[in-house]
Backbone as JSON Lines, residues from 0, in Angstrom:
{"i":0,"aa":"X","n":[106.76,33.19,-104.99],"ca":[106.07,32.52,-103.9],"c":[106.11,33.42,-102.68]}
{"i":1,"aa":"X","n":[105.24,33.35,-102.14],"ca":[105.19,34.01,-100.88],"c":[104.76,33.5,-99.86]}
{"i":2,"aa":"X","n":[105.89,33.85,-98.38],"ca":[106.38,33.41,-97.72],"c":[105.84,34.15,-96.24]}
{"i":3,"aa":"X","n":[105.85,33.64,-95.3],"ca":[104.9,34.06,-93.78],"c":[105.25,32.96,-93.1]}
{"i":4,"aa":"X","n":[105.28,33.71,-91.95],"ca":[105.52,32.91,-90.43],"c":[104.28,32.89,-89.75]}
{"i":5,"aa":"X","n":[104.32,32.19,-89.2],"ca":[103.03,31.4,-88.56],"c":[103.89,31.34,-86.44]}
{"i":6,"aa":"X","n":[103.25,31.97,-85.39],"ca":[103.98,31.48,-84.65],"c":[102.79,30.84,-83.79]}
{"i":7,"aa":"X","n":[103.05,29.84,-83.12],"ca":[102.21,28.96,-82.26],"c":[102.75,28.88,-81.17]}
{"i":8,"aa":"X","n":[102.1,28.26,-79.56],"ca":[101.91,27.74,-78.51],"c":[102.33,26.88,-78.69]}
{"i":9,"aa":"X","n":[102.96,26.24,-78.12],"ca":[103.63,24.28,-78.09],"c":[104.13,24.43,-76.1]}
{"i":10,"aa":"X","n":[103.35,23.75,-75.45],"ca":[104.63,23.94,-74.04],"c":[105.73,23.21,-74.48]}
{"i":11,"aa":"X","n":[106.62,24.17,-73.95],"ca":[107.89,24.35,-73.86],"c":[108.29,22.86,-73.59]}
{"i":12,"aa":"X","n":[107.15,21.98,-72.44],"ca":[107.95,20.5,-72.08],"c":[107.85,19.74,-73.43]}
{"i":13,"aa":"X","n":[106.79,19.69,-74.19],"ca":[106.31,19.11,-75.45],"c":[107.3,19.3,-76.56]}
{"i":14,"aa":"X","n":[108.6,20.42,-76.18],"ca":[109.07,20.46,-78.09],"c":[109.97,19.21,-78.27]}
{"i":15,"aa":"X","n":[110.79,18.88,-77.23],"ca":[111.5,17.6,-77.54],"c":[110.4,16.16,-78.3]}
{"i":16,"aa":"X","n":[109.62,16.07,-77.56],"ca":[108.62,14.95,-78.55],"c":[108.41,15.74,-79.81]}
{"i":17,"aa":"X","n":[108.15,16.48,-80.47],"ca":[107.89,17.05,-81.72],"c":[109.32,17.43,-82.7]}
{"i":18,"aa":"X","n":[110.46,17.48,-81.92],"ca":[111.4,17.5,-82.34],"c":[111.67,15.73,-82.71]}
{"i":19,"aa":"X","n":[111.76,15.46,-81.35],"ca":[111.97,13.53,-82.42],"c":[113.34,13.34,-81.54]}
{"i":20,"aa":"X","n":[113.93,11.96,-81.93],"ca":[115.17,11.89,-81.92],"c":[116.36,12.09,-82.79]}
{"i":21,"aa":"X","n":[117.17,12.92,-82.48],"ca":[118.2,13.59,-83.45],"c":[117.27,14.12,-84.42]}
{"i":22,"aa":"X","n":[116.12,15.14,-84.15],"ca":[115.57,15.78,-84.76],"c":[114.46,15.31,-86.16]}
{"i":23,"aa":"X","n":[114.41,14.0,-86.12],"ca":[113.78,13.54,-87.03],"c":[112.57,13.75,-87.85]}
{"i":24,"aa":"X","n":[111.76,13.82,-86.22],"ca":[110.71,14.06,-86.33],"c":[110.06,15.29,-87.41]}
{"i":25,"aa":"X","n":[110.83,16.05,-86.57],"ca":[110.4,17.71,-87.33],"c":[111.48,18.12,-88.59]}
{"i":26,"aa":"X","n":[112.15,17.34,-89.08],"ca":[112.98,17.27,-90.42],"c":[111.55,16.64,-91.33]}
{"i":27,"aa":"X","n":[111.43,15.49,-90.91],"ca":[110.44,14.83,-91.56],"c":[109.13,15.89,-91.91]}
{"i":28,"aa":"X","n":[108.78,16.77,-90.87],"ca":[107.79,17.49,-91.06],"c":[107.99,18.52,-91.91]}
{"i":29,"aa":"X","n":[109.34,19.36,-91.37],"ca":[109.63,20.37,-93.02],"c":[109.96,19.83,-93.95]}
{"i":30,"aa":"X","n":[110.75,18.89,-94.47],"ca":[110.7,18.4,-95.44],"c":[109.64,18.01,-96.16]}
{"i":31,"aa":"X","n":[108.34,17.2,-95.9],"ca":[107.08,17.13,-96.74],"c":[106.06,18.09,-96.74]}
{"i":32,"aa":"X","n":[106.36,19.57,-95.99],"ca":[105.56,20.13,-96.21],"c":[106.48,21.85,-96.85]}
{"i":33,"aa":"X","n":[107.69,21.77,-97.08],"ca":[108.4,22.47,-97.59],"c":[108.58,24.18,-96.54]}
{"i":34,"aa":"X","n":[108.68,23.24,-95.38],"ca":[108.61,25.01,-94.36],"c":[110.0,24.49,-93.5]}
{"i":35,"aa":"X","n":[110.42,25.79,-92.53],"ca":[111.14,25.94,-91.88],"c":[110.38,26.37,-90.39]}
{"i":36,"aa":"X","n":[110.94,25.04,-89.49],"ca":[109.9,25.28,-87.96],"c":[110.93,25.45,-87.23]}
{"i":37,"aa":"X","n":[110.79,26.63,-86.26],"ca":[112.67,26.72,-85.73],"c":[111.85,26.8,-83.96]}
{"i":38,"aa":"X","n":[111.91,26.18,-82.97],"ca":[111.68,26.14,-81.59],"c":[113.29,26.71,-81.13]}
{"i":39,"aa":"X","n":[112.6,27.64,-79.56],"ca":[113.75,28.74,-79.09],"c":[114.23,27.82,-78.68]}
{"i":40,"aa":"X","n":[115.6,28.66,-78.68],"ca":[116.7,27.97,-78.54],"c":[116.86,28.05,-76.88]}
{"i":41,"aa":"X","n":[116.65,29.17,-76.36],"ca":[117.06,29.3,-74.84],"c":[116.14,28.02,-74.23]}
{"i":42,"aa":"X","n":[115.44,27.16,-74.83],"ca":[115.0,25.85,-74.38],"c":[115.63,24.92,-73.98]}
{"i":43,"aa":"X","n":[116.58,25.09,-74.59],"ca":[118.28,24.11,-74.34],"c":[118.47,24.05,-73.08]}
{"i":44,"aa":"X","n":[118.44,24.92,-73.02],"ca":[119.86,25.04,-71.47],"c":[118.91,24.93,-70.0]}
{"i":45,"aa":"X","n":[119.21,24.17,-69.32],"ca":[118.52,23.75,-68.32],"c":[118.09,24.96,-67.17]}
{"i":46,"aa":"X","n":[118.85,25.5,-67.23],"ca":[117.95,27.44,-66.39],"c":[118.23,28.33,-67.37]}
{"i":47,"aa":"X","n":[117.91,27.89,-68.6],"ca":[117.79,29.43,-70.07],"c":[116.15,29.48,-69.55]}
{"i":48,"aa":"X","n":[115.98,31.02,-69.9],"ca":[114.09,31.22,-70.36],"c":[113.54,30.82,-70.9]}
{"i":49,"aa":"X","n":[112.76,29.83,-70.4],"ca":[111.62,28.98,-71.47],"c":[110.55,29.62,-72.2]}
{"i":50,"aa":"X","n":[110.82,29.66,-73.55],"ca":[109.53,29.99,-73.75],"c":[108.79,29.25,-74.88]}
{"i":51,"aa":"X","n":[107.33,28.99,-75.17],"ca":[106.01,28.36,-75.63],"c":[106.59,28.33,-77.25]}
{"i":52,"aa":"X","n":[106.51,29.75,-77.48],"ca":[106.47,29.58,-78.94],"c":[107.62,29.54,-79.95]}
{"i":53,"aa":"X","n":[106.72,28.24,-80.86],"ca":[107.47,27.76,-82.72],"c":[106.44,28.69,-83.63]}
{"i":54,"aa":"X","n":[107.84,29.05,-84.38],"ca":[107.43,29.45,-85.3],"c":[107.77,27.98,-86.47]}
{"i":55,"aa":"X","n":[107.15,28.63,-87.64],"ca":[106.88,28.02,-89.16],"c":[106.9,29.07,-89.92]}
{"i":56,"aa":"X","n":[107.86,28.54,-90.96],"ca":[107.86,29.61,-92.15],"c":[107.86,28.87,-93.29]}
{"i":57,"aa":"X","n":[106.79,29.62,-94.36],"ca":[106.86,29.02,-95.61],"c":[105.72,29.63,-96.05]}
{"i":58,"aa":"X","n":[105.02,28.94,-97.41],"ca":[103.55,29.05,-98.07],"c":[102.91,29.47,-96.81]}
{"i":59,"aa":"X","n":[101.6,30.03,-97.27],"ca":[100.18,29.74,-96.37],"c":[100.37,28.63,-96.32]}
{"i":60,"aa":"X","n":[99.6,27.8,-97.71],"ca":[99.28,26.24,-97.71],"c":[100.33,25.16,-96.75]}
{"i":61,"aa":"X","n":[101.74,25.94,-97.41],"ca":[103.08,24.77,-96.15],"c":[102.68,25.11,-94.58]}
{"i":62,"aa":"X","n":[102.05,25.91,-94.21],"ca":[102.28,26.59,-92.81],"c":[101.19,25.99,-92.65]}
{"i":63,"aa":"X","n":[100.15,25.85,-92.97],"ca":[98.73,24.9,-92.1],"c":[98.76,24.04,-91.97]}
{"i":64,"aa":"X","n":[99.84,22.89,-93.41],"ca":[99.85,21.44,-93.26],"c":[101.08,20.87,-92.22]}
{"i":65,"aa":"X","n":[101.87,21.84,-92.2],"ca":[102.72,21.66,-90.44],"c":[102.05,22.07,-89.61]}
{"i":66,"aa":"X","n":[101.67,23.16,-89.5],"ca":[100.92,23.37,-88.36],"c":[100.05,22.06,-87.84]}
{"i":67,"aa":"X","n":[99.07,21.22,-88.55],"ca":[98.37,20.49,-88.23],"c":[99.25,19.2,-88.29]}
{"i":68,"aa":"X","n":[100.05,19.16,-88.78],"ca":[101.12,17.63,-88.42],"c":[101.68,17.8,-87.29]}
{"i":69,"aa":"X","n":[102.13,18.54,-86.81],"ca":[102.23,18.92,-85.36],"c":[101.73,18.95,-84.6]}
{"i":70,"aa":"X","n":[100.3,19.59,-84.56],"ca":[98.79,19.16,-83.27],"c":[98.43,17.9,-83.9]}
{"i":71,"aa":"X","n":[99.04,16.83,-84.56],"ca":[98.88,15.79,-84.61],"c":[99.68,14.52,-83.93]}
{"i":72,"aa":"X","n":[101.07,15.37,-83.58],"ca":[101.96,14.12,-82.9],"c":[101.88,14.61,-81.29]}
{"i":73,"aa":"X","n":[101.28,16.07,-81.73],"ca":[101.47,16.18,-79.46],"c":[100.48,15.53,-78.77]}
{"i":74,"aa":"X","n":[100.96,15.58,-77.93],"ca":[99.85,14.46,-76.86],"c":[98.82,15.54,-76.13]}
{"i":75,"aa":"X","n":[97.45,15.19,-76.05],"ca":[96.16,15.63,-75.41],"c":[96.56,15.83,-74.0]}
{"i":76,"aa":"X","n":[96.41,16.91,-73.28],"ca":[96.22,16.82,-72.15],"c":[95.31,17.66,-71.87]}
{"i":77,"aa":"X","n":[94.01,17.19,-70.78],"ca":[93.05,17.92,-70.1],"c":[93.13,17.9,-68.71]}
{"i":78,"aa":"X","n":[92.86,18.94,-68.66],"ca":[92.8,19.41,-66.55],"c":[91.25,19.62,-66.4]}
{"i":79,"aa":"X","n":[90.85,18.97,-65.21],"ca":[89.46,19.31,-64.77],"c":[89.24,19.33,-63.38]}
{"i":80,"aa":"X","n":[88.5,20.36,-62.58],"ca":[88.58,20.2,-61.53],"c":[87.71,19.19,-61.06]}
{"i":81,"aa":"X","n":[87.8,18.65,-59.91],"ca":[87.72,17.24,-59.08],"c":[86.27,18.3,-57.89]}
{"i":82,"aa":"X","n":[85.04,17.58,-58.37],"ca":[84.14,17.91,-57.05],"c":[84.56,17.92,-55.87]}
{"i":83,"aa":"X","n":[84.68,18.84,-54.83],"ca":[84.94,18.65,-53.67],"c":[83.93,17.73,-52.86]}
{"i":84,"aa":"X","n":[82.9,17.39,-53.03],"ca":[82.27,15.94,-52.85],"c":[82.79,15.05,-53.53]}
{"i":85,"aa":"X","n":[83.53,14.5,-54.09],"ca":[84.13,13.52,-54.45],"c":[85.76,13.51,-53.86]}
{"i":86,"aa":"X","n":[86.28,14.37,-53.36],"ca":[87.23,14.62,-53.12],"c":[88.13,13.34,-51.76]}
{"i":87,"aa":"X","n":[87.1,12.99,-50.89],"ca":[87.38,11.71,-50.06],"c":[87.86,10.53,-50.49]}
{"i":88,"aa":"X","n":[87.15,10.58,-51.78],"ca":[87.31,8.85,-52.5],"c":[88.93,9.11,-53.42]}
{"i":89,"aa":"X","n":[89.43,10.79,-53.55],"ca":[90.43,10.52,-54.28],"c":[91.32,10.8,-53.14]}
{"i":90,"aa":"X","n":[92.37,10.02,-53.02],"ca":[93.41,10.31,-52.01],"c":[95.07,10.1,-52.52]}
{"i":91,"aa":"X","n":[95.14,9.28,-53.39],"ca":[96.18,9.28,-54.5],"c":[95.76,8.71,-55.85]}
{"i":92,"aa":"X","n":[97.54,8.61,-56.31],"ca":[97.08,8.33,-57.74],"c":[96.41,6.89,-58.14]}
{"i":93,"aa":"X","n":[96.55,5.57,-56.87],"ca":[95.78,4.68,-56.92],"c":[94.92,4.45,-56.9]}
{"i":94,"aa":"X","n":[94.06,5.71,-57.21],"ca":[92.62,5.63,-57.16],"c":[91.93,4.23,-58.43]}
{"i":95,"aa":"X","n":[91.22,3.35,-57.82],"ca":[90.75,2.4,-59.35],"c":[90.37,3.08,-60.67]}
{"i":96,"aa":"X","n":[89.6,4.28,-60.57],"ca":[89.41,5.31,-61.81],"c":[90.74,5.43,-62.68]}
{"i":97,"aa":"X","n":[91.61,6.08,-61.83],"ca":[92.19,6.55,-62.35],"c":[93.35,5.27,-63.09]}
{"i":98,"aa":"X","n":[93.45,4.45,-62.39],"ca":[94.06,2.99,-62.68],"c":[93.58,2.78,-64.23]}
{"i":99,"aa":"X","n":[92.2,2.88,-64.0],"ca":[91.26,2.05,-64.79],"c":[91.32,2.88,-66.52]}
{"i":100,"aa":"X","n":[91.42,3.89,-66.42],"ca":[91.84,4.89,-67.67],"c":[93.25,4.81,-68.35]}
{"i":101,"aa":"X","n":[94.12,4.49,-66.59],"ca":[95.42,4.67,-67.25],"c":[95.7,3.47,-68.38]}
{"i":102,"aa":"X","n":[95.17,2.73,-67.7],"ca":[95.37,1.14,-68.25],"c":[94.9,0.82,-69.72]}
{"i":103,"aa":"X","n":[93.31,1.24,-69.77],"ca":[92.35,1.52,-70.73],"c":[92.64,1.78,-71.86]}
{"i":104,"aa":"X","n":[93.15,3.11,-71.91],"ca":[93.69,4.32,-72.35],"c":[95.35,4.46,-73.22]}
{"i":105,"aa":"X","n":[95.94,3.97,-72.1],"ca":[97.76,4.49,-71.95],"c":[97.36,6.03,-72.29]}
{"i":106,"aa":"X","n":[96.99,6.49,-71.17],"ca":[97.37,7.81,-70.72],"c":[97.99,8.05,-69.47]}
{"i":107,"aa":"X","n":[98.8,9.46,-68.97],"ca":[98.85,9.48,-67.5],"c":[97.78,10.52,-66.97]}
{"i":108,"aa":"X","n":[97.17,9.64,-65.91],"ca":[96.25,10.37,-65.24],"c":[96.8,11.03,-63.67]}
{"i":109,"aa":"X","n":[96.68,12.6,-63.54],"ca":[97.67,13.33,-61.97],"c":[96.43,13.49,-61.46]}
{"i":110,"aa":"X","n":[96.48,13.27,-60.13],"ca":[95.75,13.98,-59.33],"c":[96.41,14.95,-59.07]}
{"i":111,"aa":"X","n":[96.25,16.61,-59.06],"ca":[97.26,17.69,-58.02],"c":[96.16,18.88,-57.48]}
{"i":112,"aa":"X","n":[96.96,18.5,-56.2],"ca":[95.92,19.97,-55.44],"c":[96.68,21.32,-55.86]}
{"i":113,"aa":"X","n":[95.84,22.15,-55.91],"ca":[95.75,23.6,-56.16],"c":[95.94,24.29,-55.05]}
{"i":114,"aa":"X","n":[97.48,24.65,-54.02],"ca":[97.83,24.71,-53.12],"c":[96.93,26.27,-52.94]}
{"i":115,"aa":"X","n":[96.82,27.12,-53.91],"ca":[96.32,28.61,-53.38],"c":[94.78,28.4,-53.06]}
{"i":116,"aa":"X","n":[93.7,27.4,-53.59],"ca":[92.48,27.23,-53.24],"c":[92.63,25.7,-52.4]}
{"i":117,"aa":"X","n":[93.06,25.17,-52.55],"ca":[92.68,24.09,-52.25],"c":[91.91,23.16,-52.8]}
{"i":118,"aa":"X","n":[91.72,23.37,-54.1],"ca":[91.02,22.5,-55.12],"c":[91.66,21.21,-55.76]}
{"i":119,"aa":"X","n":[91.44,20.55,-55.67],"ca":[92.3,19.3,-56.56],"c":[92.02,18.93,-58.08]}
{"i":120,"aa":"X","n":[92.82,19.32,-59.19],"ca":[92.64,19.19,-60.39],"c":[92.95,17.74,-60.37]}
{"i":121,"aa":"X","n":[92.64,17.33,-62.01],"ca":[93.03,16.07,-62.61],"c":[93.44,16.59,-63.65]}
{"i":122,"aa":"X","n":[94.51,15.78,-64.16],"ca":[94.93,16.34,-65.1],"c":[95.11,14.97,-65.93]}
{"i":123,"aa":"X","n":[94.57,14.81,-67.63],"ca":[94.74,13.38,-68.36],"c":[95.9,13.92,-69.55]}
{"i":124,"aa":"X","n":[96.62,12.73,-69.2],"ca":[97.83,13.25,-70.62],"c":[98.11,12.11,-71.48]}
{"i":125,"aa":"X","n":[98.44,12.19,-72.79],"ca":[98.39,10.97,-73.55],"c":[98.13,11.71,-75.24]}
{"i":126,"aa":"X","n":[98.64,10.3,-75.74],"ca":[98.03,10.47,-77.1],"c":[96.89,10.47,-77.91]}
């Protein structure tokens, strides 16, 4: 059998949800798909170097069907910038829109300005 690593993007805030509690999650995931997914370790430690990428090791075939069980439990998030004509009506996160999605939805919806332009993103996060 032959064997390959696969390494991916995950932010760094996201590996604890994909990890699970007491690791469950991602036991559960190598175990039915017969791979080994190892996230850095310097993630631990509260000022270690964070960094993005998991690897996966196993089959081709084991390495795509984790791979995709994984962009299956992380949560969606999109950033978009906010018209600066519309920019009056948003003034916090109580905006009714944004209420109205969160609610809708169960997502979290940020307003954040872009301190070097001055642009105000949105940012939607959720499952």
């Amino acid at each position: 059998m032959d064997r390959a690593t696969l390494k991916i993007e995950i932010p760094f805030t996201d590996h604890a949800h994909c990890i699970g509690r007491q690791g469950n999650q991602i036991q559960s995931i190598m175990s039915a798909t017969d791979t080994h997914i190892h996230f850095p370790d310097g993630n631990r430690e509260p000022n270690g170097t964070k960094s993005n990428q998991v690897s996966i090791t196993g089959s081709i075939a084991s390495i795509e069907d984790a791979r995709k069980r994984i962009r299956e439990i992380l949560p969606m998030s999109l950033k978009f910038l906010i018209p600066p004509t519309q920019l009056i009506n948003i003034i916090n996160d109580d905006y009714p829109l944004f209420k109205n999605v969160r609610t809708r939805y169960g997502v979290i919806v940020l307003p954040r300005p872009y301190a070097k332009t001055g642009d105000v993103y949105c940012i939607v996060r959720g499952l």
